[in-house]
Structure formats: C-alpha cells, structure tokens
DSSP file (Angstrom, degrees, kcal/mol; ACC not computed):
  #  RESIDUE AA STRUCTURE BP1 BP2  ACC     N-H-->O    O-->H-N    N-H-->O    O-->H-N    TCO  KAPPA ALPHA  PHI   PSI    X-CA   Y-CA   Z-CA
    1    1 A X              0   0    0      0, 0.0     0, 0.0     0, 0.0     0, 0.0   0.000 360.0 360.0 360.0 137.6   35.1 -114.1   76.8
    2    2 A X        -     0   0    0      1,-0.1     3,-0.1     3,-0.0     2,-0.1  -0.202 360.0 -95.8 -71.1 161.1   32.4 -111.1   76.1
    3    3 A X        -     0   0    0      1,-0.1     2,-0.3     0, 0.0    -1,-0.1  -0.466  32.8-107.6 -72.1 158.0   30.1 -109.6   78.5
    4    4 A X        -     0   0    0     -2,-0.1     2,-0.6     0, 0.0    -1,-0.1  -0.398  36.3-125.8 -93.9 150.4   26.7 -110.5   79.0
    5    5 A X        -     0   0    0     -2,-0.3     5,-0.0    -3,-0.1    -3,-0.0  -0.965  16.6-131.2-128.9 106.3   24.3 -107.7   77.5
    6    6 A X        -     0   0    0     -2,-0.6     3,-0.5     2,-0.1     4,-0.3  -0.201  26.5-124.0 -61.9 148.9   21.8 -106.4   80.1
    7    7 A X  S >  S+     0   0    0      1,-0.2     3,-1.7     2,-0.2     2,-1.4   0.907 112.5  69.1 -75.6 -55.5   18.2 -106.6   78.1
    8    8 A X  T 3  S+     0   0    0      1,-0.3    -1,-0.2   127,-0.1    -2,-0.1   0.026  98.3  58.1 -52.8  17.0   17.4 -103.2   78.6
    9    9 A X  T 3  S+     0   0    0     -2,-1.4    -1,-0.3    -3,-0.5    -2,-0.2   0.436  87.1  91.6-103.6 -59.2   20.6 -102.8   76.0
   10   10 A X  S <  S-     0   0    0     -3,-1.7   126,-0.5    -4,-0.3     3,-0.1  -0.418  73.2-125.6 -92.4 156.0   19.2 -105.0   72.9
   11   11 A X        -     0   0    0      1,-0.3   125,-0.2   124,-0.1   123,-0.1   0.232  47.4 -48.8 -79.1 177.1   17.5 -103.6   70.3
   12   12 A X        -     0   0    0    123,-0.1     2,-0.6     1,-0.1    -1,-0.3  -0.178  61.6-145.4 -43.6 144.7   13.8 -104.3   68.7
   13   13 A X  E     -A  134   0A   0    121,-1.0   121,-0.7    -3,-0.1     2,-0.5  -0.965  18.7-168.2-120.9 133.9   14.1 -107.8   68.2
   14   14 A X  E     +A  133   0A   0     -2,-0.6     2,-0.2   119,-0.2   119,-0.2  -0.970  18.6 142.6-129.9 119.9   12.2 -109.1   65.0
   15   15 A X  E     -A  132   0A   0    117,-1.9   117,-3.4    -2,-0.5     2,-0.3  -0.854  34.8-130.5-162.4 173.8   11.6 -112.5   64.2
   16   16 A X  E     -A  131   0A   0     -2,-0.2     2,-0.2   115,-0.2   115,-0.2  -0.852   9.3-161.9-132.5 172.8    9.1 -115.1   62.6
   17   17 A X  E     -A  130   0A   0    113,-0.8   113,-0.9    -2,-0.3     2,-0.5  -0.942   3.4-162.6-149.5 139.4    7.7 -118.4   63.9
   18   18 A X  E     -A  129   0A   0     -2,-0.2     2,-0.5   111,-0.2   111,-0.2  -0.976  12.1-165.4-133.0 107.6    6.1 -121.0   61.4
   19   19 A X  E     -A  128   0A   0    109,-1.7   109,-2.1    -2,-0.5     2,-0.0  -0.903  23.6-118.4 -76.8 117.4    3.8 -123.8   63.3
   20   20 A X  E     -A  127   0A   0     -2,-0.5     2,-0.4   107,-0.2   107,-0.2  -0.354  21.2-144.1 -52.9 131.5    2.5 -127.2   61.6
   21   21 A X  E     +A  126   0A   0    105,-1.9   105,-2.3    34,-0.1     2,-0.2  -0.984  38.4 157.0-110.2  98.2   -1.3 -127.2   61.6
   22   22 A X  E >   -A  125   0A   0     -2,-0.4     3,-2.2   103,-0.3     2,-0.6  -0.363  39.3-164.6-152.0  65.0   -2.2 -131.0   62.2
   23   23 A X  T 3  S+     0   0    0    101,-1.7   102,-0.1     1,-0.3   101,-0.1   0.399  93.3  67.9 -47.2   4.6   -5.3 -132.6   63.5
   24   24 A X  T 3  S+     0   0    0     -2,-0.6    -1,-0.3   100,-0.2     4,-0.1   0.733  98.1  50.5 -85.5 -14.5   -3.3 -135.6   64.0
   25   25 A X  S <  S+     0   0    0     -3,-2.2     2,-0.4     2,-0.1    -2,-0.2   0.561 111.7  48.9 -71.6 -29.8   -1.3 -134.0   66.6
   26   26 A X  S    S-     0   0    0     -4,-0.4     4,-0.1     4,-0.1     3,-0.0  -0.770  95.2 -78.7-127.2 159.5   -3.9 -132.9   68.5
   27   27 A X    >   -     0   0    0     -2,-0.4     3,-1.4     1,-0.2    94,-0.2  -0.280  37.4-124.9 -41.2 143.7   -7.6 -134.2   70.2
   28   28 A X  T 3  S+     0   0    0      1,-0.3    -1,-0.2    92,-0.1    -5,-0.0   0.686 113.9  56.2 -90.5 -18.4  -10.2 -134.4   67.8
   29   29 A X  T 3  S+     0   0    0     91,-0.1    -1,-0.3    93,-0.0     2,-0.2   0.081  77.7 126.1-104.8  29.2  -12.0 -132.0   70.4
   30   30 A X    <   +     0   0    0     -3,-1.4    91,-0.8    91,-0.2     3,-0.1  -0.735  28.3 166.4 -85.1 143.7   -9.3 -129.7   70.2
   31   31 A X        +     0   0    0     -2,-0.2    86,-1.8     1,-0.2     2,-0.1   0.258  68.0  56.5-119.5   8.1  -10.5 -125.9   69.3
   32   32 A X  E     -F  116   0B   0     84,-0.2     2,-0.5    86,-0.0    84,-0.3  -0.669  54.9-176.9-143.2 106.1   -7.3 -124.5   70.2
   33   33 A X  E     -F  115   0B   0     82,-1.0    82,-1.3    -2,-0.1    42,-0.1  -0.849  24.8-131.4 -68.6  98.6   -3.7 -124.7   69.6
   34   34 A X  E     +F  114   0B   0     -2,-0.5    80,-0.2    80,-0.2     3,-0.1  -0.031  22.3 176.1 -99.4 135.8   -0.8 -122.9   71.3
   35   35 A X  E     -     0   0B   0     78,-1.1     2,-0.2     1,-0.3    79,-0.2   0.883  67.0 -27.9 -91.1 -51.8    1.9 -121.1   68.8
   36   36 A X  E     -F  113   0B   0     77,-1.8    77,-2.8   -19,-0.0    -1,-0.3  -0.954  51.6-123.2-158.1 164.5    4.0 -119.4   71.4
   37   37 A X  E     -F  112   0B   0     75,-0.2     2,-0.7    -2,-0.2    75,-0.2  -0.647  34.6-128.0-108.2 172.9    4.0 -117.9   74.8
   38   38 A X        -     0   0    0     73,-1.4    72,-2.4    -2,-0.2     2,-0.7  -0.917  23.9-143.1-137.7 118.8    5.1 -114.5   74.8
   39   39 A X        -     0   0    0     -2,-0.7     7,-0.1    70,-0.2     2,-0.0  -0.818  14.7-115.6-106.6 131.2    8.0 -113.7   77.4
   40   40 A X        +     0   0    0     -2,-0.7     3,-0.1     5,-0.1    -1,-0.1  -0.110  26.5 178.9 -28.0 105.0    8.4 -110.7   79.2
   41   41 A X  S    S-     0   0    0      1,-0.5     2,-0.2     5,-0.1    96,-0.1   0.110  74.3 -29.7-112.3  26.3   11.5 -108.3   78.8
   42   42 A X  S >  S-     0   0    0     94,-0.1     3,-1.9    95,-0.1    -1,-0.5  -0.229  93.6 -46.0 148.3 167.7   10.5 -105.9   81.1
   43   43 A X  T 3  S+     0   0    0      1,-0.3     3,-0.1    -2,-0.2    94,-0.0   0.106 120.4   9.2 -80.8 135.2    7.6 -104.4   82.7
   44   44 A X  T 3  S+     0   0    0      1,-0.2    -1,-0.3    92,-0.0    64,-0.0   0.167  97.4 115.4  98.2 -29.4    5.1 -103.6   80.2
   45   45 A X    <   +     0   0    0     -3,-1.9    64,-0.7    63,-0.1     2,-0.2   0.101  20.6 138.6 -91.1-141.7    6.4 -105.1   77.2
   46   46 A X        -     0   0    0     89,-0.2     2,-0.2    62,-0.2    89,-0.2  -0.819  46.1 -67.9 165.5-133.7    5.2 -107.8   74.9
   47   47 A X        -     0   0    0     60,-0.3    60,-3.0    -2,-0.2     2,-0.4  -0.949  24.1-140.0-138.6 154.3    5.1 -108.3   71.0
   48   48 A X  B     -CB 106 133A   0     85,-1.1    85,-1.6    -2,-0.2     2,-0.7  -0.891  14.8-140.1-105.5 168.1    3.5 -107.1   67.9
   49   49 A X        +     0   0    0     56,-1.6    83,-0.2    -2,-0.4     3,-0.1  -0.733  20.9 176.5-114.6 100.4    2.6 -109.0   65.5
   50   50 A X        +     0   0    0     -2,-0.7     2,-0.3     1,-0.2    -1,-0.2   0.843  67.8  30.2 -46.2 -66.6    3.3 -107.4   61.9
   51   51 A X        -     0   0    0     80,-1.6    80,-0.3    -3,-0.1    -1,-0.2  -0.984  43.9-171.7-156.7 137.3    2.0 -110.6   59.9
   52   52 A X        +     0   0    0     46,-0.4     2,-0.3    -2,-0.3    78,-0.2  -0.549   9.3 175.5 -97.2 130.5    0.0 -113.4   59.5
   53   53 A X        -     0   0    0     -2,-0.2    76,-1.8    44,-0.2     2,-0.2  -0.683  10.5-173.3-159.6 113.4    0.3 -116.2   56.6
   54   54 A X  E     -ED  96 128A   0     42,-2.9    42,-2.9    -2,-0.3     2,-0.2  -0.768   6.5-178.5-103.1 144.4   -2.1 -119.2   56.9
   55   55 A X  E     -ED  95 127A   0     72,-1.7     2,-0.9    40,-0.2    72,-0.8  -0.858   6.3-171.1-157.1 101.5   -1.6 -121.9   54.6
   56   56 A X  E     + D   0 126A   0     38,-1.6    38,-0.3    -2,-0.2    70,-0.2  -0.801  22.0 171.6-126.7 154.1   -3.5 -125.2   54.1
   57   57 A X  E    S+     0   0A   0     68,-1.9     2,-0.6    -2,-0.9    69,-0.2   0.816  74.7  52.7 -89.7 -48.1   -2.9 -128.1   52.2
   58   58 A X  E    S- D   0 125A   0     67,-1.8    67,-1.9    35,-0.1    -1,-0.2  -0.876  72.5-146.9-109.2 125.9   -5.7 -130.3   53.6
   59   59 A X        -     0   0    0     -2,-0.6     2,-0.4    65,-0.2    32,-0.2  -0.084   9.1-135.8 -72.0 173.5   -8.9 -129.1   53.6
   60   60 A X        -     0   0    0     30,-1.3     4,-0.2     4,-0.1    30,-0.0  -0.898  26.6-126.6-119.3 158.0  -11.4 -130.3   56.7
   61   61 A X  S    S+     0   0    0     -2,-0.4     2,-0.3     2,-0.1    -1,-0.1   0.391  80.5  68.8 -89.5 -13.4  -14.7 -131.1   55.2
   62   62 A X  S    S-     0   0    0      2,-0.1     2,-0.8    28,-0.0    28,-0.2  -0.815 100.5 -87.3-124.0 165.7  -17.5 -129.1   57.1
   63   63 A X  S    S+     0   0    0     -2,-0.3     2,-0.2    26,-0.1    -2,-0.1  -0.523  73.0 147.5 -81.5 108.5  -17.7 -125.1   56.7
   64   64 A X        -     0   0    0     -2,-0.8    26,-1.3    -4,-0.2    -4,-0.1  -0.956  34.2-155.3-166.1 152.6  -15.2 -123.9   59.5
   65   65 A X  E     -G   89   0B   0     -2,-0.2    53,-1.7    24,-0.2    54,-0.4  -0.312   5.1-158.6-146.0 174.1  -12.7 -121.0   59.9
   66   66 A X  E     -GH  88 117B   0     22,-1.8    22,-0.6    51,-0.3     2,-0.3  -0.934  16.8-173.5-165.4 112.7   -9.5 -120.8   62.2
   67   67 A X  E     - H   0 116B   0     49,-2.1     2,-0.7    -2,-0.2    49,-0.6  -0.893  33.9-106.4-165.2 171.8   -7.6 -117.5   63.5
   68   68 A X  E     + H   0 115B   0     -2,-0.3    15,-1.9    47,-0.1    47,-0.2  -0.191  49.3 157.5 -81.4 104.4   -5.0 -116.1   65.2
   69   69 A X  E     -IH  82 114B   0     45,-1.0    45,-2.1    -2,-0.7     2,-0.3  -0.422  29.3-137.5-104.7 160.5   -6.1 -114.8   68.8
   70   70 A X  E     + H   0 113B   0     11,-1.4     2,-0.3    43,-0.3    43,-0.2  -0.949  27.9 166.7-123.8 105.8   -4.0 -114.2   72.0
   71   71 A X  E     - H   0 112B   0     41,-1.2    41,-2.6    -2,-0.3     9,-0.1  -0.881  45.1 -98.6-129.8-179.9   -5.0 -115.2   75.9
   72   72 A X  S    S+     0   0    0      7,-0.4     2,-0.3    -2,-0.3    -1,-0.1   0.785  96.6  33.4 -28.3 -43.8   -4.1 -115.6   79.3
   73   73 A X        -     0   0    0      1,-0.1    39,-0.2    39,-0.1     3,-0.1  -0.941  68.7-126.3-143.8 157.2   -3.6 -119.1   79.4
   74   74 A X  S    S+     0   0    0     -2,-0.3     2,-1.0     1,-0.3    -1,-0.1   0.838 117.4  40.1 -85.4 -55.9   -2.5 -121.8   77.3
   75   75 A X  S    S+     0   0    0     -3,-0.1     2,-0.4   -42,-0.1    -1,-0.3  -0.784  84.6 151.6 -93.0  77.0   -6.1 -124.0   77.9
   76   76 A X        +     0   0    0     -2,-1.0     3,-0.1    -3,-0.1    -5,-0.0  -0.928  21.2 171.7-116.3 139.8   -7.9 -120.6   77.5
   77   77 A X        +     0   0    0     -2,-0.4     2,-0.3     1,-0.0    -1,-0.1   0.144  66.6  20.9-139.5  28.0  -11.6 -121.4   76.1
   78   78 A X  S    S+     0   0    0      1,-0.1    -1,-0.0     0, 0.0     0, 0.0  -0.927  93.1  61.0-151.2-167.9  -12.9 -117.7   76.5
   79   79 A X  S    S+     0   0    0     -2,-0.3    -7,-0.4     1,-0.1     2,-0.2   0.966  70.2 176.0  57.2  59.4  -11.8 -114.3   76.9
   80   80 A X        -     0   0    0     -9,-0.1     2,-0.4    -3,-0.1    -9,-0.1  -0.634  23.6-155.0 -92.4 153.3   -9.8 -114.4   72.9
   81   81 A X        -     0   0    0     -2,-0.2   -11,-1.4    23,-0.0     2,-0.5  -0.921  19.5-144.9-114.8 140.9   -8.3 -111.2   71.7
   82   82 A X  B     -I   69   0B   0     -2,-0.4   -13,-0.2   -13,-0.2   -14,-0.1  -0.968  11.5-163.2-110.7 118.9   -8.4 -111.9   67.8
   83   83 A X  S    S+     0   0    0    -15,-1.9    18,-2.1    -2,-0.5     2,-0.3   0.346  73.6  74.6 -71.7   1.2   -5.2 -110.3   65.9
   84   84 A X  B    S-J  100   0C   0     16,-0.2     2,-0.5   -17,-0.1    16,-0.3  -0.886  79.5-138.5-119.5 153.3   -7.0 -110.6   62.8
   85   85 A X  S    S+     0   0    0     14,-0.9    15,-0.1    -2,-0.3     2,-0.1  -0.123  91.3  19.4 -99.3  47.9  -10.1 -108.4   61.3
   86   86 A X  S    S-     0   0    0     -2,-0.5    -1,-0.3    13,-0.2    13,-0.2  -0.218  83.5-102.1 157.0 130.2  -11.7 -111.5   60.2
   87   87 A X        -     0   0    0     -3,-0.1     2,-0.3   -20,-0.1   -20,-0.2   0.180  36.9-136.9 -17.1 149.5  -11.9 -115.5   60.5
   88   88 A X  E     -G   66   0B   0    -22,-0.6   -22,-1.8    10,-0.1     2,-0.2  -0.821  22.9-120.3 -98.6 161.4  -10.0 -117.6   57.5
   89   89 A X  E     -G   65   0B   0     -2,-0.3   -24,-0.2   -24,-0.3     3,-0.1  -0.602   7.7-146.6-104.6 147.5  -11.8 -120.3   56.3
   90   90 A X  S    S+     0   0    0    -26,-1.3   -30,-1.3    -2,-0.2   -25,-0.1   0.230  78.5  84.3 -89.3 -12.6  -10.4 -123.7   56.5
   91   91 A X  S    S+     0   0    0    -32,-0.2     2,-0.1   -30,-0.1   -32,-0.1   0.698  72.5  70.1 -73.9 -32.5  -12.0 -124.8   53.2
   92   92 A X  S    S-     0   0    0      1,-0.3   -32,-0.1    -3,-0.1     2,-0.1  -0.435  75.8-118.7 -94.9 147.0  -10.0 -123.9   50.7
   93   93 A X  S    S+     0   0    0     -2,-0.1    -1,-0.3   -34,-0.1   -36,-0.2  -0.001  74.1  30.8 -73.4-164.6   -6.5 -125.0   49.5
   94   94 A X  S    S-     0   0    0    -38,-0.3   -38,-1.6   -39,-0.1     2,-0.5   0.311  85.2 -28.4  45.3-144.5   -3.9 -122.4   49.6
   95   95 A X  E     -E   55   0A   0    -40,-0.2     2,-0.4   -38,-0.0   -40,-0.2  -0.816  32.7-167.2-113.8 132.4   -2.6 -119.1   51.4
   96   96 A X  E     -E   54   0A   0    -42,-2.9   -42,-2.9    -2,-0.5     2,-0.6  -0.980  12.0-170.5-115.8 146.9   -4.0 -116.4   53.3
   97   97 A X        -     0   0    0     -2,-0.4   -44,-0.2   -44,-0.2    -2,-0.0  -0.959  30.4-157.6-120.2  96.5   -2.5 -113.4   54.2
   98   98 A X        -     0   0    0     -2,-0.6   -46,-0.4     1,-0.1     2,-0.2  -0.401  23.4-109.1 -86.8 168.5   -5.3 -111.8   56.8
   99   99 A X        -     0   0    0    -13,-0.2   -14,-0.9     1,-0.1     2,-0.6  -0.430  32.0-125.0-102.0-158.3   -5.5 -109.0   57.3
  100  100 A X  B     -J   84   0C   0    -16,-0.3   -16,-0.2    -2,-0.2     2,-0.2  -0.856  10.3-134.4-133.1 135.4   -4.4 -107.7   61.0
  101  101 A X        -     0   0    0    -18,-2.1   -15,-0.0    -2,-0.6     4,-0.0  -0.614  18.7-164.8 -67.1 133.8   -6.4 -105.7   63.4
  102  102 A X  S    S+     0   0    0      1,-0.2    -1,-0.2    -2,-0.2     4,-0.1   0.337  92.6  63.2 -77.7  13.6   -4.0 -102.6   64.9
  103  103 A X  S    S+     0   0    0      1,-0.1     3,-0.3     2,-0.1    -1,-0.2   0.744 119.8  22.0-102.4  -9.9   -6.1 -101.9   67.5
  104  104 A X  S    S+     0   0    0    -21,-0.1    -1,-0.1     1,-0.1    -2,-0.1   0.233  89.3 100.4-133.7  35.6   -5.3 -105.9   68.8
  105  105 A X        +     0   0    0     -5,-0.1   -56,-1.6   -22,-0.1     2,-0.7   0.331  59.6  81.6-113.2 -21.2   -2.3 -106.7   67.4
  106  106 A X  B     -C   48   0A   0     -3,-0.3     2,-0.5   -58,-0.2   -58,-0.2  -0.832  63.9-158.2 -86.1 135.7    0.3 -105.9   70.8
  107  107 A X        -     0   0    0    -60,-3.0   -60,-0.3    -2,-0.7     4,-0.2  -0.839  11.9-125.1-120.2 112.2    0.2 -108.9   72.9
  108  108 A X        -     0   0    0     -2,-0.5     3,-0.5   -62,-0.2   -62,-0.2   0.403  35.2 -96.2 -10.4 166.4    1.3 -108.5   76.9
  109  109 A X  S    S+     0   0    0    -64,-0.7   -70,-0.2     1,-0.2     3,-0.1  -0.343 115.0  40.2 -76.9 172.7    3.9 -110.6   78.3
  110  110 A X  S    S+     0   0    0    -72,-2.4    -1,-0.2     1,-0.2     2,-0.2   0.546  97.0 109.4  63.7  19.6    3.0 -113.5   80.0
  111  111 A X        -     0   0    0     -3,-0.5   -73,-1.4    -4,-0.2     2,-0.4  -0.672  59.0-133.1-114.1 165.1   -0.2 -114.3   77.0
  112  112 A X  E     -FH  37  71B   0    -41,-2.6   -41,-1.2   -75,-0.2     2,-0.4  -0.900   7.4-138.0-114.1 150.4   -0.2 -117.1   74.4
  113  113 A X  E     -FH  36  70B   0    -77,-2.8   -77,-1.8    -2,-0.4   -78,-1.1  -0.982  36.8-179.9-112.2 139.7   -1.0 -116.6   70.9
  114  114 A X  E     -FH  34  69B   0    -45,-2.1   -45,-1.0    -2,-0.4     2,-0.5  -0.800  37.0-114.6-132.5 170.8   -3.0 -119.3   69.6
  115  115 A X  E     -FH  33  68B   0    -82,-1.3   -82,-1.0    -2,-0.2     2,-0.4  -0.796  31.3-170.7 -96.8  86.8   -5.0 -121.0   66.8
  116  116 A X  E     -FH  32  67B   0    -49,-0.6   -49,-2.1    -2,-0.5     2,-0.2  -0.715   3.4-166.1 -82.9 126.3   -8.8 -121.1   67.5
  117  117 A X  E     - H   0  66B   0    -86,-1.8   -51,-0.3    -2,-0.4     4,-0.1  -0.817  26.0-121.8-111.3 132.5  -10.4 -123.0   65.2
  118  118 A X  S    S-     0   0    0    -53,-1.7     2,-0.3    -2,-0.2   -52,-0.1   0.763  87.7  -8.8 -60.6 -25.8  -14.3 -122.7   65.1
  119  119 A X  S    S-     0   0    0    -54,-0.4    -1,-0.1   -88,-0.1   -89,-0.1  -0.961 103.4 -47.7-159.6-165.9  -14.7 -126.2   65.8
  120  120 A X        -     0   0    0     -2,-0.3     2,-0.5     1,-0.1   -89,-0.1  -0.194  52.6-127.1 -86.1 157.3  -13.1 -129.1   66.0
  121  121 A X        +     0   0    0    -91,-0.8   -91,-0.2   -94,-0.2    -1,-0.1  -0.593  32.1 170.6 -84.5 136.0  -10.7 -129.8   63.3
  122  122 A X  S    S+     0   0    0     -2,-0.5    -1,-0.1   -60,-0.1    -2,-0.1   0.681  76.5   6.6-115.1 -28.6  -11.4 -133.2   61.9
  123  123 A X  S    S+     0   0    0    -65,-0.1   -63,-0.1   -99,-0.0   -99,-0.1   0.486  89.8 140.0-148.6 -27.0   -9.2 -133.4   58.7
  124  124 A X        +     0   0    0   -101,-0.1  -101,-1.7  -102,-0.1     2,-0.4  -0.171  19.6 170.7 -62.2 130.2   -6.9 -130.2   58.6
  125  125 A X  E     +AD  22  58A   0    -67,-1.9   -68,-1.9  -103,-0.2   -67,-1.8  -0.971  27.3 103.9-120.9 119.0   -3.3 -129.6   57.6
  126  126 A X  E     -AD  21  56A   0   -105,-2.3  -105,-1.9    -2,-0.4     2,-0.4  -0.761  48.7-122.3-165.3-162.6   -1.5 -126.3   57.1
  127  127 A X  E     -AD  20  55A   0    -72,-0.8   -72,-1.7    -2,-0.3     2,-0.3  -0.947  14.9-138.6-172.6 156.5    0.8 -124.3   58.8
  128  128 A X  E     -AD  19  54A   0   -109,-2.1  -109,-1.7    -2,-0.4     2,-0.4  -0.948  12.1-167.9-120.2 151.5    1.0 -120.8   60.1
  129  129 A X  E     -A   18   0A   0    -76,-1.8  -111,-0.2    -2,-0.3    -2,-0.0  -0.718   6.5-173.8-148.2 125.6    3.3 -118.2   60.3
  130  130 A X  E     -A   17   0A   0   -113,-0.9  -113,-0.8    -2,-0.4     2,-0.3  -0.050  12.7-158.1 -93.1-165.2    3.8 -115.3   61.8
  131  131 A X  E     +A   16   0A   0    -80,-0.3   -80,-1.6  -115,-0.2     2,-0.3  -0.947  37.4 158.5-167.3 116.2    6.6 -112.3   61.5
  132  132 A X  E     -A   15   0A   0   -117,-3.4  -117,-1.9    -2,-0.3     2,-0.2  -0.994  27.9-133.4-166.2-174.7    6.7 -110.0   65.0
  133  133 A X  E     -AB  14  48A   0    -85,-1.6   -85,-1.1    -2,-0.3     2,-0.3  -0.744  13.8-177.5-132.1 157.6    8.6 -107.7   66.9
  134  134 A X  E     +A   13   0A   0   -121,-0.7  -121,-1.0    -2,-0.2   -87,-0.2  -0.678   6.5 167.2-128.1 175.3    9.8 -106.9   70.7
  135  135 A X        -     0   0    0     -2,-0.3   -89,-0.2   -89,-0.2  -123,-0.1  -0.301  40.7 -82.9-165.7 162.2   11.5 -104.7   72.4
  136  136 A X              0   0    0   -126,-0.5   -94,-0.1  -129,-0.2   -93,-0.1  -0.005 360.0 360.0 -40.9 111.8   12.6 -103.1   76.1
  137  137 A X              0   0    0    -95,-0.3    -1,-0.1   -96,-0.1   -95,-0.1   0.331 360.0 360.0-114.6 360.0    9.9 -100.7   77.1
C-alpha cells in the first residue's frame, strides 16, 4: 500500500470548476450564489483564479449584470472582493470571457467565491466556470 503524501509535498494544484446558473434552484430574492469554499493547505495559502467563462443561455428580462466576487462567508451581503475588472451583463445570449483583476484575483483560505448578481435573478440560466490554482506556501 503507498504512503500518504504530507501536503507540504504536492505540487501547484490546478483545476477548474463549472457551476449551473439557475434561478430555479435558488430564491427569487437570491443576489448571491456560492461556487466553492476555498480550503486551506497551510497557513497563508489560498487560490488564484487564472479564468473566468460566463455563459448564458436564458436571458433575465430587466438590465442586470452578475460577477465573480470572493467573501468571508457563504450568506455574505457586503464586504465583496470582485475578481473581475468589470460586471457581465446578464442580457445577452452567449459567452463571456471577463477579464480578471490581478490585483484581486488570490483568494485566502477559509473565503467563498461567489456569483453576485445585481439583483435578483428572475429568469436566468448559464453556467460559470472557472480554471485556478493552489499550492503549499
């Protein structure tokens, strides 16, 4: 049987996550939506996030924009760090690739990265996905 491999051993770890965008899943008085919590591999670290690709199929009907931010807490309704240097709009069919702030792009251990939506989403369907990286600091 192999040995267990102490974390301060493995190497950048690099990976994507793709979430389902789906006001039917959630409260109609939802403005935010958790993607993933971001777990700790040793003091200090966190993730970056390399790329964003937002993608909807149904638009929501009133002018309103959705992007990817990081906070404390999973029910967080201030205090957003926004990974992106600008809002996507919700309006439109297809994909956006935003583009991604580096100055707010590491997120701590123990934060969620989420989908803040400017208001609530009434009608919308998409998905996001992001592409980011860890490792043992």
């Amino acid at each position: 049987m192999p040995n267990v491999l102490e974390h301060q051993y493995y190497p950048d770890n690099f990976q994507v996550i793709t979430v389902i965008l789906n006001h039917n899943l959630e409260a109609a008085t939802t403005f935010v939506i958790p993607v993933m919590y971001v777990e700790s591999r040793g003091t200090g670290s966190g993730i970056v996030i390399d790329s964003i690709a937002i993608g909807i199929n149904v638009v929501e009907g009133a002018a309103e924009t959705v992007e990817v931010v990081h906070a404390t807490t999973v029910q967080a309704t201030t205090g957003f760090t926004s990974v992106q240097t600008a809002v996507t709009s919700v309006n439109a069919q297809g994909t956006t690739l935003p583009t991604i702030n580096t100055s707010n792009n590491f997120v701590p251990a123990g934060s969620w990265v989420l989908m803040k939506f400017d208001a609530a989403q009434g009608s919308v369907h998409g998905a996001v996905t992001i592409r980011f990286r860890s490792r043992q600091v």
